[in-house]
N, C-alpha and C positions, 0 to 999 in steps of 0.2 A: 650546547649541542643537543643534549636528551632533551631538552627543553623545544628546542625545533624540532626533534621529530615526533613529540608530543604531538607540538600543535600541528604537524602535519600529516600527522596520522590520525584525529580529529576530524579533518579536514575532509580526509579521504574516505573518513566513515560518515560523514555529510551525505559524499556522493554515492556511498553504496546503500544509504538509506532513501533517499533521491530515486535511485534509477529502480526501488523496487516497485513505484508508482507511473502510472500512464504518462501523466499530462509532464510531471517533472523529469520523467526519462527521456520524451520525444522533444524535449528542448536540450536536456542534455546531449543526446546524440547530433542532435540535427543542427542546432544553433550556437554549441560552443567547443573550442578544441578540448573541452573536459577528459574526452577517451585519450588523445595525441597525451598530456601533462601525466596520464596512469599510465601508459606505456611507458614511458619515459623514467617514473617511478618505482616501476613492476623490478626496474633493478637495481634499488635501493639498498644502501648494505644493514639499514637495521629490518630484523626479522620481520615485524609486524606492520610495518608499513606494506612489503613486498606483498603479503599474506591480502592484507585487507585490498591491496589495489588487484592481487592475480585473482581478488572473488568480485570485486567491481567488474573487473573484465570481461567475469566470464558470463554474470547476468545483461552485459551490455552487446557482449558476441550473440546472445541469444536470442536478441531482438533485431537488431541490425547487421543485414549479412555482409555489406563491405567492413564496416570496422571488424566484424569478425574476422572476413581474410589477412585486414592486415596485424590482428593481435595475435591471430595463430601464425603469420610469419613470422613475428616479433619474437611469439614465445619458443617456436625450430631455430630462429638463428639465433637467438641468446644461449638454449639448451643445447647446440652443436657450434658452438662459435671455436671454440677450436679447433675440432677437426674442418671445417669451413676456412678459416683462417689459414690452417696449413692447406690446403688446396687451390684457393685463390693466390699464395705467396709462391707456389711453385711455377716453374717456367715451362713451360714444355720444349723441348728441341725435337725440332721435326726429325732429325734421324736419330731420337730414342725410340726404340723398337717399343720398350713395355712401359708404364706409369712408373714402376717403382725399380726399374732396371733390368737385367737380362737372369735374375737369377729368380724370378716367377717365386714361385711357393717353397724350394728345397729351405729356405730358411726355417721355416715353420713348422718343418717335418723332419727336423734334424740332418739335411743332406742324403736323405733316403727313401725308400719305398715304405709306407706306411703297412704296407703287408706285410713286410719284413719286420714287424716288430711283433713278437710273439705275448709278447708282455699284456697286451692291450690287449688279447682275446679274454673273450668269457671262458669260464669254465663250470661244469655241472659237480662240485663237489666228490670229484676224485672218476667221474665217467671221464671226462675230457680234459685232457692235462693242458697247461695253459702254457707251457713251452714249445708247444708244437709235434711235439713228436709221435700225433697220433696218424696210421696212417691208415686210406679209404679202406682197408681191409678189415680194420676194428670193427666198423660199422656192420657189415658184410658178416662178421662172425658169430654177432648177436643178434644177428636177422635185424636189423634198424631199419626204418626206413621212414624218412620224417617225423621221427620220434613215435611212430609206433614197431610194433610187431611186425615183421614184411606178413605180407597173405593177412593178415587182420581187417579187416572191412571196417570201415568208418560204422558203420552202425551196425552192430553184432546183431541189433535186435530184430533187424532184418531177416537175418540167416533161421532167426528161428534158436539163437546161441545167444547166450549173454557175456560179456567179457571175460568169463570165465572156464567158458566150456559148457555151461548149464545150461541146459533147454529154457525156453521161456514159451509159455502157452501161446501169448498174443505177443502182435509187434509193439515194444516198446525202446523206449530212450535207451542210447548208448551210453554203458558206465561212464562216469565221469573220473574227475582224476585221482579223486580217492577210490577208488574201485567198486561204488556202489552207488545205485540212483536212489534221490535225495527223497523219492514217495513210495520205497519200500522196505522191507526189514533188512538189518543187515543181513550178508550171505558169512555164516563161520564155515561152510564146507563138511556138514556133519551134521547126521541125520536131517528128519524132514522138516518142512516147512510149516 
């Protein structure tokens, strides 16, 4: 048996050395079912065979655009043949309302509302508890708003203010999230500049 797929993986490297030249590719394509015998092989159960004929194919789809249609169906319905298989094996009855029964998605989502599960939020490291029990007023209390400051202007450097309250001479870039722009000294809050 290794013995045959020796020789037939030999064989198959014949033809992928074959189709890396003009004259012997456009007789391989054109004049013998050489492509039809690698598809056929592409699903071979020893490794190197598969290997050598799914790299034949794909120098031979690159040349010739029909056999390439029908190797990339080849290679979709081999790589999905199960779920294919279960699909062509089911019946449909006309008065089944849904594909997979009347009970849609609650499977999936444990019989529930996915917003009803608290568990699954994010949480910011002890800002926002992940049980739920935070209510719109928290936000409200700390002046939030979009994760800034409420009244805070997207570009302090605007106002003439920098994220900190400190005048800025000219209009420049708004602090970032480390609380200082990345082309100038840091700010300690104490004494001058």
């Amino acid at each position: 048996q290794q013995e045959d797929d020796e020789f037939v993986c030999q064989i198959i490297y014949v033809f992928y050395q074959m189709v890396f030249h003009q004259a012997t590719r456009d007789v391989i394509i054109k004049e013998t079912q050489a492509p039809a015998y690698l598809i056929d092989l592409m699903h071979d159960k020893n490794n190197e065979i598969r290997k050598v004929c799914d790299n034949t194919l794909d120098i031979i789809a690159e040349y010739d655009e029909e056999w390439a249609k029908k190797i990339q169906s080849e290679k979709f319905r081999w790589h999905n043949s199960q779920w294919l298989e279960m699909v062509e094996s089911r019946q449909m009855d006309e008065s089944e309302q849904y594909l997979y029964g009347d009970d849609r998605i609650e499977p999936y989502i444990h019989e529930g509302d996915i917003l009803e599960r608290p568990d699954l939020f994010y949480s910011s490291d002890g800002l926002v508890a992940s049980e739920g029990a935070m209510s719109p007023d928290f936000f409200n209390d700390y002046h939030l708003q979009n994760g800034d400051v409420a009244g805070q202007h997207s570009f302090p450097g605007s106002l003439g203010m920098d994220g900190f309250g400190q005048s800025v001479g000219i209009l420049g870039r708004p602090a970032t999230a480390y609380g200082f722009r990345p082309d100038e000294p840091y700010y300690y809050g104490y004494g001058s500049r």
